[in-house]
C-alpha positions as CSV (number, residue, x, y, z in Angstrom):
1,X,-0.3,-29.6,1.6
2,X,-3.4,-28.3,0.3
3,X,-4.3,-24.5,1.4
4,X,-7.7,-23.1,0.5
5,X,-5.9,-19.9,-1.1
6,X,-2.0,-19.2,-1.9
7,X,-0.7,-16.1,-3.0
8,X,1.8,-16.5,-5.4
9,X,4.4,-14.3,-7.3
10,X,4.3,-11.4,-5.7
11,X,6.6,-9.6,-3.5
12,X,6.0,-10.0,0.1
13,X,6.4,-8.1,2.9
14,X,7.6,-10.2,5.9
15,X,8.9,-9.0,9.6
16,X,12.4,-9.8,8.5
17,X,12.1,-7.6,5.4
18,X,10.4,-8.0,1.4
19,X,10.9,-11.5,-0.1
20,X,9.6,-13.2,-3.0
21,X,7.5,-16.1,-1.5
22,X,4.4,-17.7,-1.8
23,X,1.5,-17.0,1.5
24,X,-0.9,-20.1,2.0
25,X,-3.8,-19.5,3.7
26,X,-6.7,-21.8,5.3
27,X,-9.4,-21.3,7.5
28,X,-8.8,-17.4,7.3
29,X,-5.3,-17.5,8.6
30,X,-1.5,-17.7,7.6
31,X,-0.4,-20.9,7.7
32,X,2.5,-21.1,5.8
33,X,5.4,-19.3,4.0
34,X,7.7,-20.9,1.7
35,X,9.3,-20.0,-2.0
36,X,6.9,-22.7,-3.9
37,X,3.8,-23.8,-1.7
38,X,3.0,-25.5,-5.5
39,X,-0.6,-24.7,-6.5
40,X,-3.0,-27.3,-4.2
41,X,-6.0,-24.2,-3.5
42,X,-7.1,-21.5,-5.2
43,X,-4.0,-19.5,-6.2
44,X,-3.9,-15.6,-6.3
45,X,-1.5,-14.3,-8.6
46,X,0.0,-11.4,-7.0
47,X,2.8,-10.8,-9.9
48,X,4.4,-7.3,-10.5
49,X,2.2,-6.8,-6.8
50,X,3.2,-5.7,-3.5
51,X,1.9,-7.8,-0.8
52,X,1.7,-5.7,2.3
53,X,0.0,-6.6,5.8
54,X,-3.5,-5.2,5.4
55,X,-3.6,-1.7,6.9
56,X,-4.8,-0.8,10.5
57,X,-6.4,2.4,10.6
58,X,-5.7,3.6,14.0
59,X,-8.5,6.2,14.2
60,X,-11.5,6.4,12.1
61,X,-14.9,7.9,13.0
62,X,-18.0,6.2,12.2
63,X,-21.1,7.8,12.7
64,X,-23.6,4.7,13.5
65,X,-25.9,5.0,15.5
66,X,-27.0,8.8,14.8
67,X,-29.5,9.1,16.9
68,X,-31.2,11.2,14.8
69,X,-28.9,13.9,14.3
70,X,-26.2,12.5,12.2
71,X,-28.0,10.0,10.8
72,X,-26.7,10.8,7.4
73,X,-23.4,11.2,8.8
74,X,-20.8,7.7,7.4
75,X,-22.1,4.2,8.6
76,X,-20.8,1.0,9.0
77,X,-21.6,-0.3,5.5
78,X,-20.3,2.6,3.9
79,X,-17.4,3.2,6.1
80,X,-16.3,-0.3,5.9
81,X,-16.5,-0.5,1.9
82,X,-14.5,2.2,1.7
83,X,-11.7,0.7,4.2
84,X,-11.8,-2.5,1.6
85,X,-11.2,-0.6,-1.2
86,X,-8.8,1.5,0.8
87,X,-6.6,-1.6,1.3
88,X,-7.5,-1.2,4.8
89,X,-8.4,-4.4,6.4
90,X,-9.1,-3.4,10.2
91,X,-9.4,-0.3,11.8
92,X,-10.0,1.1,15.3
93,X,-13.4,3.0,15.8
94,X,-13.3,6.1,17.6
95,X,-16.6,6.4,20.9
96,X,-17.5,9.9,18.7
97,X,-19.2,11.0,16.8
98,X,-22.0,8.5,17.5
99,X,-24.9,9.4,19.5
100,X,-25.0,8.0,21.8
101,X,-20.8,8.3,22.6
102,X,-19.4,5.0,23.4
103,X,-18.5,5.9,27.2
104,X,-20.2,2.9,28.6
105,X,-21.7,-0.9,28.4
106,X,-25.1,0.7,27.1
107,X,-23.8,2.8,24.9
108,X,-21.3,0.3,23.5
109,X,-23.9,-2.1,23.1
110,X,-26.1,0.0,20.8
111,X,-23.1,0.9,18.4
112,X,-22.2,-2.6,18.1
113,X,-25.6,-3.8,17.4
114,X,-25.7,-0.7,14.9
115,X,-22.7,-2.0,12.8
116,X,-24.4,-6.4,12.6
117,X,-24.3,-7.6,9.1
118,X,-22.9,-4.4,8.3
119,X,-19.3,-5.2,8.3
120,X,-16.8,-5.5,5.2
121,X,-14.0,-5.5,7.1
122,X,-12.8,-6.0,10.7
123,X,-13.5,-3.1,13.4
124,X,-11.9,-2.6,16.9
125,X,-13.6,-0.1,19.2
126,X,-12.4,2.5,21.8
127,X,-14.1,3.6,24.2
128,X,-14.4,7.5,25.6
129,X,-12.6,9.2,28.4
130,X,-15.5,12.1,29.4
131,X,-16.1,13.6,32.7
132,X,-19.6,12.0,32.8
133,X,-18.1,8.1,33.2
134,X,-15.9,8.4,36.1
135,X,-18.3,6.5,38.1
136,X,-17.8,3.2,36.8
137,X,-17.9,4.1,32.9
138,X,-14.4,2.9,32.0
139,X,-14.4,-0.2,33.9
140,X,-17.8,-1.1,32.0
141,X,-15.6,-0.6,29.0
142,X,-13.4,-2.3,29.7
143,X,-15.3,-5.9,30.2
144,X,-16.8,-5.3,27.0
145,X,-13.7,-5.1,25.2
146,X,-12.9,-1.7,24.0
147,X,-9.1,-2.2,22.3
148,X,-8.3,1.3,24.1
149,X,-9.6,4.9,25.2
150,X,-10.1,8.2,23.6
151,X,-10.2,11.6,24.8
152,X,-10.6,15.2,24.1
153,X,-8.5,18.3,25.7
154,X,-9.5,20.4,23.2
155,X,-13.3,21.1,22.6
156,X,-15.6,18.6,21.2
157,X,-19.2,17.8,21.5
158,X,-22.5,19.3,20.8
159,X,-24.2,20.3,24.0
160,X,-27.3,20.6,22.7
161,X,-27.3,16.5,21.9
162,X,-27.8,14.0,24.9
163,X,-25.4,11.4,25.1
164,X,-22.8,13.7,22.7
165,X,-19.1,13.0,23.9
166,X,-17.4,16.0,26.1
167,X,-13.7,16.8,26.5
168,X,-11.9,16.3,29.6
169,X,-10.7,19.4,32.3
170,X,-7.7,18.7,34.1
171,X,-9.3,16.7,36.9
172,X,-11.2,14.5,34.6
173,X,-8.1,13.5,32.7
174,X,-6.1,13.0,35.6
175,X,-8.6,10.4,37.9
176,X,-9.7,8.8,34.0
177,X,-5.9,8.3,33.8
178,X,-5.9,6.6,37.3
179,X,-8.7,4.5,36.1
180,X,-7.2,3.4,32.9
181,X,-4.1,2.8,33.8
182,X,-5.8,-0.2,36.0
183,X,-7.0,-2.1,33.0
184,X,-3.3,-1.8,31.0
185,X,-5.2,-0.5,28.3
186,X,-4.0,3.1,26.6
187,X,-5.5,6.5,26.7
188,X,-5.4,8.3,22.7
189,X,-5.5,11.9,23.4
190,X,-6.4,14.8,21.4
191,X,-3.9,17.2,22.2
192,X,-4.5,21.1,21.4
193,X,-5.0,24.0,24.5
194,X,-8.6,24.6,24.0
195,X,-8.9,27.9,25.7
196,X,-6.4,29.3,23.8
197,X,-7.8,28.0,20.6
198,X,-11.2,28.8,21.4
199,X,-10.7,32.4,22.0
200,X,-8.2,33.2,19.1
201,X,-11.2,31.6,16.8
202,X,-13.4,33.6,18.5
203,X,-11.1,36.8,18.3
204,X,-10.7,36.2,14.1
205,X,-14.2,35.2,13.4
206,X,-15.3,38.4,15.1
207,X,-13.3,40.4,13.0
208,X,-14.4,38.8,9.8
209,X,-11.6,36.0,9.0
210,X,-13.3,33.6,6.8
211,X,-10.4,31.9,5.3
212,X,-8.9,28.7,6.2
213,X,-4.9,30.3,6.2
214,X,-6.9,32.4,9.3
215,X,-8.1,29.7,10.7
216,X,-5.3,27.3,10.5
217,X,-3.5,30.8,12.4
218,X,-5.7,30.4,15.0
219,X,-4.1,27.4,16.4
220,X,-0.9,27.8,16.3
221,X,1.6,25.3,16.9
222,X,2.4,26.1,20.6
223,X,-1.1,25.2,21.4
224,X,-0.3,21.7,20.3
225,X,3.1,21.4,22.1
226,X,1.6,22.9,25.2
227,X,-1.1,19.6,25.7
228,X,1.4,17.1,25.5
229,X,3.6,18.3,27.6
230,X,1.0,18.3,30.4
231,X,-0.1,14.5,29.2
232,X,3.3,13.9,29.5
233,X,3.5,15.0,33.3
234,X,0.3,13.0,34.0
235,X,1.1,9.8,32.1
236,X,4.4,10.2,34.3
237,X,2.0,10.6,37.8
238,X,-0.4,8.3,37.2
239,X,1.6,5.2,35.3
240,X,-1.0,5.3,32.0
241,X,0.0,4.2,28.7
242,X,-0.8,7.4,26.5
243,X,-0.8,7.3,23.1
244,X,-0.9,11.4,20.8
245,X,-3.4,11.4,18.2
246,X,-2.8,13.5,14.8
247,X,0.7,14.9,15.9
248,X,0.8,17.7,13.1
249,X,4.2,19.2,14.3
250,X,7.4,18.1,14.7
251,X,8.0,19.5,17.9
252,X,5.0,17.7,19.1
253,X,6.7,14.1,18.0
254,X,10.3,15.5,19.6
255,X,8.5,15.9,23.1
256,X,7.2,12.1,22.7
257,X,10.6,11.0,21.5
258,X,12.2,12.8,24.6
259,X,9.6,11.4,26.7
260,X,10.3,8.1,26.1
261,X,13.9,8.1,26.8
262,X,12.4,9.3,29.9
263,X,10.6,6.2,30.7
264,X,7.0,7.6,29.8
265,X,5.5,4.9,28.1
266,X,4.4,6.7,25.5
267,X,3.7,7.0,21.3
268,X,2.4,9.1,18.6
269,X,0.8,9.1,15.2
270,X,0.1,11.5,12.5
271,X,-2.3,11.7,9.6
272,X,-2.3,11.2,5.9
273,X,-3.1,14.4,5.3
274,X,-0.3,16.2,7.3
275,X,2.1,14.8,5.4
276,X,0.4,15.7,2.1
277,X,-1.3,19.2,2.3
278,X,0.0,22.4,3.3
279,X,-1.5,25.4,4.4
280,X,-0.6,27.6,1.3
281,X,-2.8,25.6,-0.3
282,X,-6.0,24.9,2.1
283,X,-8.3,27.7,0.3
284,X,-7.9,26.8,-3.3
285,X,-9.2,23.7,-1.9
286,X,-12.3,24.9,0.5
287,X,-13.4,23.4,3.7
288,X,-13.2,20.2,2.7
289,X,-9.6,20.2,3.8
290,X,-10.3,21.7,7.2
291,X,-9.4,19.3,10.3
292,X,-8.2,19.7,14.2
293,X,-4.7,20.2,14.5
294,X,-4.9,22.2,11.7
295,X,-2.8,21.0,8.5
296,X,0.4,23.2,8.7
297,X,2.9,25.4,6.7
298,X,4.7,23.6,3.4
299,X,8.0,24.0,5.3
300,X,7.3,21.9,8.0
301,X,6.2,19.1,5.9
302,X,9.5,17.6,5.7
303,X,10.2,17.3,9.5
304,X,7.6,15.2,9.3
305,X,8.5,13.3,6.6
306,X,12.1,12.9,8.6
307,X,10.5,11.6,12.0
308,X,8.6,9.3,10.1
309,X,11.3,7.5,8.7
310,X,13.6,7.9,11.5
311,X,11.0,6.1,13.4
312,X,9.7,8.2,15.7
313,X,6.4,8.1,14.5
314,X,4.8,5.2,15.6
315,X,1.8,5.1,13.0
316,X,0.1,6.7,10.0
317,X,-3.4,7.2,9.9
318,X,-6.5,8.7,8.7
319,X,-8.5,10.5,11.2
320,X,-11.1,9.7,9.1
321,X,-14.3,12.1,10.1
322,X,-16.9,12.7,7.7
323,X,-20.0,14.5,8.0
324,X,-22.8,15.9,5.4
325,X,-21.9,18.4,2.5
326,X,-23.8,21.0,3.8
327,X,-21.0,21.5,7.0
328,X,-18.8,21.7,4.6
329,X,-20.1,23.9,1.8
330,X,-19.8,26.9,4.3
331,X,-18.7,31.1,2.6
332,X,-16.5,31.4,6.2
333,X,-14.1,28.2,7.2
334,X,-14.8,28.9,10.8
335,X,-18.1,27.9,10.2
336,X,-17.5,24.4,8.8
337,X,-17.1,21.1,10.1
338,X,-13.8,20.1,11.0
339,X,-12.8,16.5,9.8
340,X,-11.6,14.9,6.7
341,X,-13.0,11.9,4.7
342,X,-9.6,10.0,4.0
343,X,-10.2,6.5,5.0
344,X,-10.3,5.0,1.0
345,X,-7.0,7.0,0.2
346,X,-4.5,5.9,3.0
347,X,-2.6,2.8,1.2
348,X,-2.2,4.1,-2.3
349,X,-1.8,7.8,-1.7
350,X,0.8,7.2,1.0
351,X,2.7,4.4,-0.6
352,X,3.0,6.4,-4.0
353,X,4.6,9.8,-1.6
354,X,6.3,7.4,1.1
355,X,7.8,4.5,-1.2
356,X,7.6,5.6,-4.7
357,X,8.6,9.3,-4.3
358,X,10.9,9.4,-1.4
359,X,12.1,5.7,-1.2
360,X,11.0,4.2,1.7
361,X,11.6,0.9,2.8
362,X,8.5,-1.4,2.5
363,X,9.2,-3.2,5.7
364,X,8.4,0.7,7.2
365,X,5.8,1.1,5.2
366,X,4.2,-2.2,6.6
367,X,5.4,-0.9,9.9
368,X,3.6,2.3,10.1
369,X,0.1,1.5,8.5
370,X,0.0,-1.8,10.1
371,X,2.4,-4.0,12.4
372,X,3.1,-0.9,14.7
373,X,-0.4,-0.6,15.2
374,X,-1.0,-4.1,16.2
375,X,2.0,-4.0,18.9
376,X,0.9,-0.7,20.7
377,X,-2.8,-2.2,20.9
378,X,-2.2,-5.6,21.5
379,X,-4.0,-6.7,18.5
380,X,-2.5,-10.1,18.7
381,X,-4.3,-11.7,15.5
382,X,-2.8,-8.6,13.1
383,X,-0.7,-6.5,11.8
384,X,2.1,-8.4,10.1
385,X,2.5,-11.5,7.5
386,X,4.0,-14.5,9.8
387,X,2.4,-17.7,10.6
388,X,-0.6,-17.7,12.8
389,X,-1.7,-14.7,11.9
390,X,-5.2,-13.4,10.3
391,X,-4.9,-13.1,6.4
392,X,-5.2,-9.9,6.3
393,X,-3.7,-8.3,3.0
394,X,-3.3,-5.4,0.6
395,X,-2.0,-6.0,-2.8
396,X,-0.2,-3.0,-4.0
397,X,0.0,-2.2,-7.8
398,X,3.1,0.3,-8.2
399,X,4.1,2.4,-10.8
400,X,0.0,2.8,-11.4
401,X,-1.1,6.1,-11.9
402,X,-4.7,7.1,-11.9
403,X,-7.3,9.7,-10.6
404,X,-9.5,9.9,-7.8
405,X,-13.0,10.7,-8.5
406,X,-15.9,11.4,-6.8
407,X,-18.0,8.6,-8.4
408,X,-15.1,5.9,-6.9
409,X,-15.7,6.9,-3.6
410,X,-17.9,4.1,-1.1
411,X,-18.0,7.1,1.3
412,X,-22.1,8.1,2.1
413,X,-21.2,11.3,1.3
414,X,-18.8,11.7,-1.8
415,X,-16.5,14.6,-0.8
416,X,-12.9,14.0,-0.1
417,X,-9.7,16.3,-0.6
418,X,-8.4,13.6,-2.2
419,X,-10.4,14.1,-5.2
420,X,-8.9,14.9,-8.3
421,X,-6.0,14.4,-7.8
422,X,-3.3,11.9,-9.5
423,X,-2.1,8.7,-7.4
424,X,1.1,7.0,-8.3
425,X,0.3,3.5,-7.2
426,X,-3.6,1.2,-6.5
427,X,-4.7,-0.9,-3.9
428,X,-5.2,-4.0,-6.8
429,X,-6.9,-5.9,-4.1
430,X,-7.8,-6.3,-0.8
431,X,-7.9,-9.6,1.7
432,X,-9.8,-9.6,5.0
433,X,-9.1,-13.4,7.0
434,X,-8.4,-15.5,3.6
435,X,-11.4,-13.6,1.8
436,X,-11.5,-10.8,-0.9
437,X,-13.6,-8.1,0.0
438,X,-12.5,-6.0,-3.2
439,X,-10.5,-5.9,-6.2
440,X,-9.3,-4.0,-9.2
441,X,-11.5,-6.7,-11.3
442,X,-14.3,-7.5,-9.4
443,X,-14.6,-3.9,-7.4
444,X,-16.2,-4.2,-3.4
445,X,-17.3,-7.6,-2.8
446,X,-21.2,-7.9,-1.1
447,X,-20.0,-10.5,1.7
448,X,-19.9,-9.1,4.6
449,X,-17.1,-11.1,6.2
450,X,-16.2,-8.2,8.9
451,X,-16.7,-8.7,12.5
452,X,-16.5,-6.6,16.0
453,X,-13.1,-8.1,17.7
């Protein structure tokens, strides 16, 4: 049989586990799976590799269009050359921190004809929960195909801007829950108690806190928990599927886990970055580092790490939220922006701390940044290597240390916590529906093969 690719040699993650087989690909899909698929196509030597699915980033912010206030913020060609050589082949696009917010056909529109020709790499869009589209926002939404919902119980938004997103009071996210549970579509929340948060930042700025150990202080963990168990309640009165963005506590992914033996359908993902920095450590770093929940205390990094691979965290992702260096290169943390430019370190960072450091299984690690993803969102073309599927790949290079620098990043902006810092294992290439879109050898390809699905 003739294939227009085949990946040979390389070690393969499959549903059923890592095999050494050979993937044939042709007209951008998987079409076969077999020991020797011989060499009829172009073949793709994946030897001493790691062939995972091609991540799904879950939640990623790209700031296109700006409307003229964030205009320098990350765009789609940026954002998505990054994500190739990130080894992340699709990710889900949050309805913020756009201007306008995606919250309706209009504004969905305008993002979408934003990101044309722009695309390395394949993008799935939500769209926003805000107590401005109760009125027929969400079912406009949802005939134009958002892959799911988004919103905010703690503060968000710029009131100053027009069209900026808002977060949700307790009425709002109840009837927006009615709504959404209608189309069978789930609701990502942000969970942190925002008056509580609010006023204890308010209470430490006033009296001259400027560090991030303050800040991180200022939401404590309790104002996480307390959120989720109120999403909980209404996910349980109103019948939505709810999904917990950024868990950063392990208490926060207990509540889920007990939840679900409840009935509730209900799941949970944390961030990169939660299961990498610790608080002790947030000032020698600077602002850079600073993100909503907050990135905790050294000794809770390992009940993370212990959910995770018990499976009770569904996903890994980025939360991937840039903005310019100037909101970040701020004396006092309170005053910077909160978000953190991770999209280009997920795969190798994680697999070198997950897999090479504290030996997890590969069919987890495909799990987690990929096929769990594709399940909870009913991304039916993605998220695992099996016939019929999108060719959709990262080739993993273990055992492959190098350093990130600033002049490797695709980011608009080139500030990351990532930087400087040694990474165990590469993302040696990347595969996007049967086509490379970057490589160790021939860096971020120019062919914009990505599309809005």
């Amino acid at each position: 049989m003739k294939f227009d690719s085949i990946i040979k040699n390389g070690l393969v993650i499959l549903e059923t586990g890592e095999q050494h087989v050979d993937v044939g690909i042709s007209n951008g899909k998987i079409v076969a799976i077999a020991e020797d698929l011989g060499t009829d196509g172009k073949v793709i030597d994946a030897k001493g590799l790691v062939v995972s699915p091609g991540m799904i980033d879950a939640h990623v912010h790209i700031t296109e269009p700006g409307g003229g206030y964030r205009d320098l913020w990350e765009g789609y060609d940026t954002g998505t050359r990054a994500s190739a050589k990130g080894g992340v082949t699709s990710f889900m696009e949050m309805p913020l921190n756009q201007v306008p917010a995606t919250v309706d056909s209009d504004s969905f529109n305008k993002k979408v004809d934003a990101g044309q020709g722009k695309l390395s790499v394949d993008v799935y869009s939500y769209g926003g929960l805000v107590p401005f589209n109760l009125d027929g926002g969400i079912q406009e939404l949802d005939q134009e195909g958002v892959v799911a919902y988004k919103a905010f119980v703690a503060t968000c938004g710029d009131r100053s801007i027009d069209g900026d997103f808002m977060n949700v009071d307790d009425y709002s996210l109840y009837e927006g829950m009615r709504q959404i549970a209608k189309t069978g579509k789930v609701l990502t929340i942000h969970a942190e108690n925002a008056p509580i948060t609010d006023k204890l930042g308010q209470i430490a700025y006033e009296n001259g806190e400027t560090s991030l150990a303050a800040y991180v202080d200022t939401r404590p963990v309790f104002t996480e928990v307390e959120p989720i168990q109120k999403i909980i309640l209404f996910a349980k009165e109103t019948g939505c599927k709810v999904h917990i963005a950024h868990v950063a506590c392990a208490e926060g992914v207990d509540l889920v886990v007990k939840a679900q033996e409840e009935g509730v359908d209900i799941t949970c993902e944390t961030c990169t970055h939660y299961l990498y920095f610790y608080k002790e450590e947030l000032d020698s770093i600077g602002p850079v580092v600073k993100c909503s929940p907050p990135i905790r205390e050294k000794d809770r990094m390992p009940g993370m790490w212990d959910r995770l691979f018990d499976g009770k965290i569904d996903m890994v992702v980025s939360d991937h939220s840039p903005c310019t260096p100037d909101l970040k290169d701020k004396e006092n943390a309170f005053e910077a922006w909160g978000g953190i430019s991770g999209l280009q370190s997920n795969v190798d960072m994680f697999y070198d701390e997950a897999v090479q450091k504290r030996n997890m299984p590969l069919k987890l690690f495909a799990d987690v940044i990929a096929t769990n993803v594709a399940k909870r969102f009913g991304l039916v073309d993605k998220g695992s290597i099996a016939i019929g599927k999108d060719a959709d790949f990262v080739l993993i290079k273990p055992n492959s240390p190098h350093v990130l620098k600033a002049e490797d990043l695709e980011y608009r902006n080139k500030i990351s916590p990532y930087l400087d810092r040694e990474y165990g294992a590469q993302v040696a290439m990347t595969i996007v529906r049967g086509t490379e879109v970057y490589s160790l050898e021939n860096g971020v390809s120019d062919v914009k093969i990505g599309k809005f699905i």
